[in-house]
N, C-alpha and C positions, 0 to 999 in steps of 0.2 A: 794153948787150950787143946785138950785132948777129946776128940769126937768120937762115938762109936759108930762101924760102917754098919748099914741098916738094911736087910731083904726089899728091894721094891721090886716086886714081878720078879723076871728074871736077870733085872738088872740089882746091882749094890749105889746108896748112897747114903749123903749125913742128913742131919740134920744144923742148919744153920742159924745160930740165935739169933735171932729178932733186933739186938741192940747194935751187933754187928753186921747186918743186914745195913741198920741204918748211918751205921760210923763210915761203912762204904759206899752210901748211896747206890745201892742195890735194889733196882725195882722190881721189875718185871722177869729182865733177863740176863745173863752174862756172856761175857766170851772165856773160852776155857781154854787154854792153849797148858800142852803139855812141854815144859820146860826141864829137860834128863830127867829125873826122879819126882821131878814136881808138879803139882798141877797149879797153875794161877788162874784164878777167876777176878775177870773185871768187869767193872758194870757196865752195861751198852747204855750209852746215853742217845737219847731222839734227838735230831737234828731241829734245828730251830723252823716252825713251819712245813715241819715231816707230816705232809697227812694231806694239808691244807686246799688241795686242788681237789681232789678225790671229796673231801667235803663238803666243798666247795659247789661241785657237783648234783652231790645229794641234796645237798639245801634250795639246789634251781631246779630240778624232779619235781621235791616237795611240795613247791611253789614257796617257799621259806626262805627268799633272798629278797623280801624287798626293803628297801632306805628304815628306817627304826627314828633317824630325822630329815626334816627335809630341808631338797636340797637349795645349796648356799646360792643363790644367784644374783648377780650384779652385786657382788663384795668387789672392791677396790684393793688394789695390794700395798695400800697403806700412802697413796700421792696422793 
């Protein structure tokens, strides 16, 4: 596929089609490593639970952490 490079400010880039975007699961961001003549972009994937304390957080601020059911008590562990 042939791209044309494009003026952005003072820097140069492409643009990247949409379909191939999604054929590399390419979201947000990439890592670009220059490899001799080439450049390779791959997609940064989140970590599982990447965020989750920091939210976690805001949601006890908020006051937006309490139970949503309530809690299980005197359940048996099945004797």
């Amino acid at each position: 596929m042939n791209v044309r490079i494009v003026s952005i400010g003072n820097s140069k880039g492409i643009r990247i089609p949409k379909r191939v975007l999604d054929q590399c699961q390419i979201e947000d961001s990439v890592d670009l490593v220059v490899d001799g003549e080439s450049i390779v972009l791959r997609p940064v994937k989140k970590k599982v639970r990447e965020g989750w304390g920091e939210a976690s957080k805001r949601m006890n601020q908020a006051g937006d952490d309490e139970l949503l059911l309530p809690a299980l008590e005197g359940l048996s562990n099945g004797s």
